[in-house]
Structures are given as structure tokens and as C-alpha cells.
N, C-alpha and C positions, 0 to 999 in steps of 0.2 A: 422691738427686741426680737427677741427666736420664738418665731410666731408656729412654727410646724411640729416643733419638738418641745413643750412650755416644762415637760418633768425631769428634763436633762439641765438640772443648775451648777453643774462644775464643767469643767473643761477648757481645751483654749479657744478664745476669740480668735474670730477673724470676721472682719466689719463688724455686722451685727449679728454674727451669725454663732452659737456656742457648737462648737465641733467636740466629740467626745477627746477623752486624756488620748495626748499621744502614748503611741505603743510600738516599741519596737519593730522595724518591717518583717521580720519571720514569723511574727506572733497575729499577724496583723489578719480579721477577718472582716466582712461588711453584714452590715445585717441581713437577715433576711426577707425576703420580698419587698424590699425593697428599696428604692433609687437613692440616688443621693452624689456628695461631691466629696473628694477625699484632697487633704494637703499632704505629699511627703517632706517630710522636716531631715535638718541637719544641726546638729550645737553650732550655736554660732554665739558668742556672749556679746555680740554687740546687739544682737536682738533682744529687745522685752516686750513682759517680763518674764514671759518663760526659756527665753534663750536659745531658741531656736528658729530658725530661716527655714521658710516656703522654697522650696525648688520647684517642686511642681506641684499644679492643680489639676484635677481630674475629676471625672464621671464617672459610676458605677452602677453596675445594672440588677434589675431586679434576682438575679442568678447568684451575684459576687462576682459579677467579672468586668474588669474595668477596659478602659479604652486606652491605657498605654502600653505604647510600643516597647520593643526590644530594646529600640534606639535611644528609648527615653529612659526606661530602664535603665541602660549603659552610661548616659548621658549623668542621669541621679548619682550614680555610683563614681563617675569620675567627680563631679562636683563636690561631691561628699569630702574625699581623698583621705577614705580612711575611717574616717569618723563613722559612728552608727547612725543609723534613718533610721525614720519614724515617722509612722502614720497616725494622721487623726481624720475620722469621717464626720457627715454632715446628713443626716438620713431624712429621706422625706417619702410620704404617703405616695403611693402612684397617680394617686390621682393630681396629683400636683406636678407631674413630672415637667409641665408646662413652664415650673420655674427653674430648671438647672442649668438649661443656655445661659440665662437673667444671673442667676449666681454665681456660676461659674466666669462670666463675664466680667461683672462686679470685681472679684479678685482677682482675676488678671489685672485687671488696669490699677487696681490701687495696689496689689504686693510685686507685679513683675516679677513673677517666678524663672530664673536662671532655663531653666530645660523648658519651659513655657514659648518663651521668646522667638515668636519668628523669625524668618530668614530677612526681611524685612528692617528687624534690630539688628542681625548681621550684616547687613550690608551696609547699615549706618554706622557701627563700629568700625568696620574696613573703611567705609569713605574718611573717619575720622584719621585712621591711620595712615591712609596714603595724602591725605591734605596735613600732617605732620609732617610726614618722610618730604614732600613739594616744597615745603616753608624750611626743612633745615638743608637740600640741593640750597636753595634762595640764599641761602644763608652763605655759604661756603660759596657761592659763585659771587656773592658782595665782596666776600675778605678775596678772594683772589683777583677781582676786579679792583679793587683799592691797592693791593699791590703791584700789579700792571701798571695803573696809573702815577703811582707811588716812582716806579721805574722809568716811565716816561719822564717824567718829571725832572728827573735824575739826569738823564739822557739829554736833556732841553737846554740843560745849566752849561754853560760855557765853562769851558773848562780852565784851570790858568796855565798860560804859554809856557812853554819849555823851553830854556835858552838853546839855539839853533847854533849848531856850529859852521862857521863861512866854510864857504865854499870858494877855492881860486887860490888865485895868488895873495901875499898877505903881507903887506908892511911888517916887518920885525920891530918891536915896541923899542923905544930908544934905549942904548946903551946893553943889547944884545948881538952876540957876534954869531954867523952858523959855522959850526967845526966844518970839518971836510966829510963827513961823515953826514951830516945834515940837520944835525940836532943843535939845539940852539944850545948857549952856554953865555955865562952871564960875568960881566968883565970890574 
């Protein structure tokens, strides 16, 4: 169980870890002296049971001052899109600080927090997309190769003869006379 903090019995889970109540990000302080791992949250009601999604996971130092960036900051806040954040921390003795890599690890890999995500997941979601965009080119070069073919095919078919008209001189069919004018006339 929550082996570092055993007199903190409410709050949210994550793994095994009892993180204090989420609190609003403006309201949001860490304890003092001491270390520890923070989640910033967003409402999300497909999450339980407190309804809230991990964005990011982070570290915090014995001062209050955490190790995210501007970027990630920005990053939180476009994810959000609107919605309110919220922080809940994880505080541990210093002399334990030996375990916040270990923890902070731990929740990476089991909640995959959105602003967490390496470049690494970016570039597997780009491969994903451009091997989509590869398979529907595939796509559209089949159907207009099948219609080529389709055309060909067309083109192969003999086509039925067209009666030819003589050419030359021409027997007048019986019981035709030609006027003087040269057109025939029928008697």
C-alpha cells in the first residue's frame, strides 16, 4: 500500500500510491521540505472513479518548485481545452528521494500522460498516419487501375461492322431507270 505517507487515508489513487484530493491548479502548493511526484488532472468522465485524466506526471523539490516546463505548461493547457486542471501530490521523506525516478516511472508506463509522451510516441503516431495516407494513394491507384483495364478491355472487343458503301461503278437493281439528271427513278 502507501508505504511513505501511512496517515494520509483519503485522496486519489494512482497504482498504489494515495496522492492527496485534487485541488484546483491556482490553489495548488507542495509541501514543504519535501520531495515528491505531482499528477496534473483534467474532467474527463470516461475516467474512474474520480473522473479525472492524468496529463502530466512530474517531480517536485524540496523548495516547491517542480521540473515542468513552459512547454508542458502550454501543452496542459491546450489538452485541457477549456476545462479546469487540477493537481494532486505524492510527498515523500528526503531521504527516500531514491524512489521518485521508480515512481514517477511506474506512472508513466501504466497512465501514459498526453504531455508526458515522448517524441518517440510522436513519431509512432506520424508513422501511423502516413502508412494510412500510403494504403488510401493504394487505394485510389487500384480503382483507377481497374478502370484502365476496364477500358482496355473495351477497346479489345471487336466491334460490329458498319455497312460500307461501294465504291465504283454499280449495276442499277432491276426495273430502275437513271433520269438525265442522274438520279435514279423507279418505273
Amino acid at each position: 500500500m502507501n508505504r511513505f505517507s501511512p496517515r494520509m487515508l483519503s485522496g486519489i489513487r494512482f497504482a498504489d500510491y494515495i496522492f492527496t484530493d485534487p485541488t484546483p491548479i491556482h490553489r495548488c502548493t507542495f509541501p514543504a521540505r519535501s520531495i515528491g511526484i505531482f499528477v496534473v488532472l483534467v474532467p474527463d468522465p470516461t475516467w474512474g472513479p474520480w473522473h479525472l485524466q492524468p496529463l502530466y506526471v512530474g517531480q517536485f523539490g524540496p523548495d516547491g518548485e517542480s521540473e515542468m516546463t513552459v512547454t508542458e505548461q502550454i501543452l496542459c493547457l491546450r489538452a485541457a481545452a477549456g476545462k479546469p486542471l487540477y493537481v494532486a501530490s505524492y510527498a515523500l521523506p528526503m531521504e527516500h528521494a531514491f524512489e521518485l525516478s521508480r515512481i514517477k516511472r511506474e506512472l508513466l508506463d501504466r497512465y501514459w500522460p498526453i504531455v508526458n509522451r515522448r517524441p518517440a510516441d510522436d513519431d509512432a503516431v506520424d508513422m501511423v498516419h502516413k502508412l494510412e495516407a500510403v494504403e488510401k494513394r493504394i487505394h485510389e491507384q487500384e480503382a483507377l487501375l481497374k478502370l484502365a483495364l476496364a477500358a482496355l478491355g473495351q477497346m479489345g472487343q471487336p466491334s460490329p461492322e458498319q455497312k460500307r458503301r461501294s465504291v465504283g461503278f454499280q449495276p442499277s437493281p432491276a426495273g430502275t431507270r437513271r433520269s438525265p439528271s442522274g438520279s435514279l427513278q423507279h418505273s
